[in-house]
C-alpha positions, 0 to 999 in steps of 0.5 A: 204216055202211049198206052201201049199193048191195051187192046179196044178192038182186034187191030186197035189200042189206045196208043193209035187214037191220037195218031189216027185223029191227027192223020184226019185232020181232027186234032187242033194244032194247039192240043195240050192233052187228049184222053179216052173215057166211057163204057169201053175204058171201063170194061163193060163195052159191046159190039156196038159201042164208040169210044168216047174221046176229048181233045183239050187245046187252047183254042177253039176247035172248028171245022165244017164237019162237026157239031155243037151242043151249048154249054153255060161256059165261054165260048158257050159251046163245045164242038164234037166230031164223029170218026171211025179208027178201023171198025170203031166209031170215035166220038171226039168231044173237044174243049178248051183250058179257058172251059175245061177251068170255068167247069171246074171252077163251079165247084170250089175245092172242099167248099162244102157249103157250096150244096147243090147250088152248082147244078143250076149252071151246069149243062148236061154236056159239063155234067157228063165231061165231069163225071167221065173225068175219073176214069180218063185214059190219058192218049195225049198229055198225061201229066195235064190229064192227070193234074185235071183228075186231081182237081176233080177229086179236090173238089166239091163236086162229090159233095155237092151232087150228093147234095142236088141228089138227095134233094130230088129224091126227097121231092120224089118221095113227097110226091110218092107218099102225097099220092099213096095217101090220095089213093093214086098208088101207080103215080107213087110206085113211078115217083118212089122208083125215081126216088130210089134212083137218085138216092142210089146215085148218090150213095155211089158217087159218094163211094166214087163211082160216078156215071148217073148221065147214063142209067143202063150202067147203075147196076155196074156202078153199084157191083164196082161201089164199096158200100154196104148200105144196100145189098145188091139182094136189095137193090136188083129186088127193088129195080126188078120189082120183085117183092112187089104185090100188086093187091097192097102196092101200098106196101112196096112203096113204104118199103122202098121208102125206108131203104131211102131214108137208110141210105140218107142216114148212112151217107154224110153230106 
C-alpha cells in the first residue's frame, strides 16, 4: 500500500521513498517489503531530522557505497546506506528475512520465563530495529510488514526487557543507597538518576510505548504512555532535578528511590 497524501517535507510523502530508492539503485531485486520508522513517523521531527528507512529482502544487500555494523545474527552484519529524497536525508537500514526471524526469534512468543535472558545476545543494532518495529510505516509489502508487527507484539520481548530494565535499575539503586551511606552523595544522585531512567523505560514499554535506544525522546514517550504511576509533575521534577537541595542530597536520593519501588510494584512482570 502507498501512503498517499502523507506529507514529511514540502514536495516529499511516503508513496515516493521506495521509487526514489529504486531510481538510486538502492533497493535490492529480492525486496519483499520496506517500511519508514523513527521521530519523523512519530510526529516529533525537525528541521534536521532523517527518516529512517528498512528494506527487508531475501538476500544480502551489497554495494561499494554502504556501511556495516555487526549484529549477533547470520550473516552477522547489516548494511546501511545513507541517501537524500530532495532536502531529506534517508538513512536506509537493510535486513534480510533469515535476520529479520533469528531477531525475532530471541524472544519466543509468550514465554515468559524466558526473563532477561535475551538481551546478552542482542546487539544494539537488533534492539533498535525492534523497538522501531511498533511504529513501522509500511512503503512497500504491507501485509509482510504488518505480519512482522504482529509477531512483535506476540512476543516476549515487552516481558523480557520489562525484566533486563528492572534488573539494571535495582544495580543502580544498590550502587545509590551503598554510596549515600558511604558519604558519597554526588556518585548516588548519578547512580539513582540512572536508576529512574531504566525504571521509566520499563513502565513505558510496559504501556507500549518503546523507544529506551534513544533517551531525548523519553519525555514524548511518557506524554504518548497510559500510565498513572508516575505524574508527569513527578517525573519532569525528578529529571529537572527540582526538589533537589543541595545541604541534604540525601533526601532527594531517598525519594527518587521510592518512586522506583512504586513503579516495581505497579508493573507486572
Amino acid at each position: 500500500m502507498r501512503m498517499e497524501g502523507a506529507t514529511l517535507a514540502p514536495d516529499v510523502s511516503y508513496h515516493t521513498v521506495v521509487d526514489h530508492l529504486q531510481n538510486l539503485g538502492l533497493l535490492p531485486e529480492t525486496t519483499i517489503c520496506a517500511f519508514a520508522s523513527g521521530s519523523l513517523v512519530r510526529g516529533w521531527g525537525n528541521a534536521t531530522s532523517d527518516l529512517d528507512v528498512v528494506v527487508i529482502s531475501e538476500k544480502p544487500w551489497t554495494s561499494t557505497t554502504g556501511t556495516t555494523t555487526p549484529v549477533l545474527l547470520d550473516p552477522p552484519a547489516l548494511q546501511w546506506e545513507h541517501a537524500r529524497l530532495g532536502e531529506l536525508p534517508l538513512e536506509v537500514e537493510y535486513w534480510t528475512v533469515s535476520q529479520l526471524d533469528q531477531c525475532l526469534g530471541k524472544f519466543a512468543p509468550a514465554d515468559e520465563q524466558v526473563g532477561a535472558k535475551p538481551w546478552v545476545s542482542l546487539s544494539h543494532d537488533e534492539r533498535s530495529f525492534l523497538e522501531r518495529l511498533p511504529y513501522a510505516r509500511p512503503l512497500a509489502g504491507d501485509d509482510h510488514v504488518e505480519h512482522y508487527r504482529r509477531e512483535f507484539f506476540e512476543s516476549a520481548f515487552t516481558h523480557s526487557f520489562v525484566c533486563s530494565s528492572f534488573d539494571t535499575m535495582d544495580g543502580f539503586v544498590e550502587d545509590a543507597l551503598g554510596q549515600v551511606e558511604a558519604g558519597d552523595v554526588r556518585s548516588a544522585v548519578l547512580s539513582i538518576r540512572l536508576a529512574f531512567g531504566h525504571a521509566i523505560d520499563a513502565l513505558l514499554a510496559h504501556s507500549g510505548q518503546y523507544g529506551s535506544r534513544w533517551p531525548k525522546w523519553q519525555a514524548r514517550r511518557f506524554a504518548e504512555a497510559r500510565q498513572s504511576v508516575v505524574s508527569d509533575e513527578e517525573y519532569w521534577g525528578i529529571q529537572t532535578m527540582a526538589d533537589y537541595d543541595p545541604a541534604d542530597p540525601g533526601a532527594w536520593v531517598f525519594s527518587v528511590v521510592r518512586i522506583c519501588q512504586r513503579i516495581t510494584t505497579h508493573v507486572t512482570i
